[in-house]
N, C-alpha and C positions, 0 to 999 in steps of 0.2 A: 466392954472395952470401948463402943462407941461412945458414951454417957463422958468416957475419960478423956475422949480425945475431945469433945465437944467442949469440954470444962477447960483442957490445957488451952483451945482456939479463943476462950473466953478471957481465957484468964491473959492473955499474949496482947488480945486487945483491949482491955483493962490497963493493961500495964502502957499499952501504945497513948492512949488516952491522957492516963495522970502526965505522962513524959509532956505529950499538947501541951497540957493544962499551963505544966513549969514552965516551957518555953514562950508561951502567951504569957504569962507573967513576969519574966524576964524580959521581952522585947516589948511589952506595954511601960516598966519601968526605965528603959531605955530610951523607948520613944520621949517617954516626959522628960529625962533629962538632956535629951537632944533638942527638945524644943525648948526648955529653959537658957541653953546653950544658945541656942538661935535667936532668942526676943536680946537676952545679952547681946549678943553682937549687933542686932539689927537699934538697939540704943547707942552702943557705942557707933558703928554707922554715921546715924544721924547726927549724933556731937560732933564726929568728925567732918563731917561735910556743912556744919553750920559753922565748923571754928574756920581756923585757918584754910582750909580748903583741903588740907593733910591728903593728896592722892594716895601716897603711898600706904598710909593707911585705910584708905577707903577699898583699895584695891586687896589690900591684905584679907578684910573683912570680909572683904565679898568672894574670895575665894575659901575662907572656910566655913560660908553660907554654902556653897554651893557644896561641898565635901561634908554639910551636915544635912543637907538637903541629899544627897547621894544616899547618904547611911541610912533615911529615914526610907526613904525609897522603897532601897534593898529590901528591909524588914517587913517591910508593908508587902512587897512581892512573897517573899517566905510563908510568911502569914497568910496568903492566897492561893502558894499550892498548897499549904497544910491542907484549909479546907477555904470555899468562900463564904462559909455563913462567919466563920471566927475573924474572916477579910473585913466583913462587914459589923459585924461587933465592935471591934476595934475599933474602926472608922469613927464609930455612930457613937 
């Protein structure tokens, strides 16, 4: 009977594991499109503060830098209580 509960403890974190694995590759995809998001804007940016001076568009951009910078954050926090060696993976 203990042999079975040892297997069912194994098997629980098994399962805790692959679920990691999917959500490390979910917020690692994330992450990339977040920062594709962000070189985008941070181009558009720069056009706009080279052209006409467009504050109101500069001001726009640079607020959803900062809301793509926020979401990046978060994830990267998540990622650190999972575990901190997968904090550092990621990073690296």
């Amino acid at each position: 009977m203990n042999g079975l509960s040892g297997m069912e403890k194994f098997s629980h974190l098994e399962d805790k594991i692959y679920l990691t694995i999917e959500l490390v590759k979910k917020l690692r995809e994330e992450n990339e499109r977040l920062e594709g998001e962000v070189s985008r804007l941070r181009t558009e940016l720069s056009q706009a503060a080279a052209g006409d001076g467009g504050g109101e568009k500069v001001n726009e951009l640079l607020g959803e830098r900062e809301a793509i910078q926020a979401k990046v954050e978060a994830m990267l926090d998540a990622l650190a209580e999972i575990d901190p060696e997968i904090a550092a993976a990621v990073a690296g």
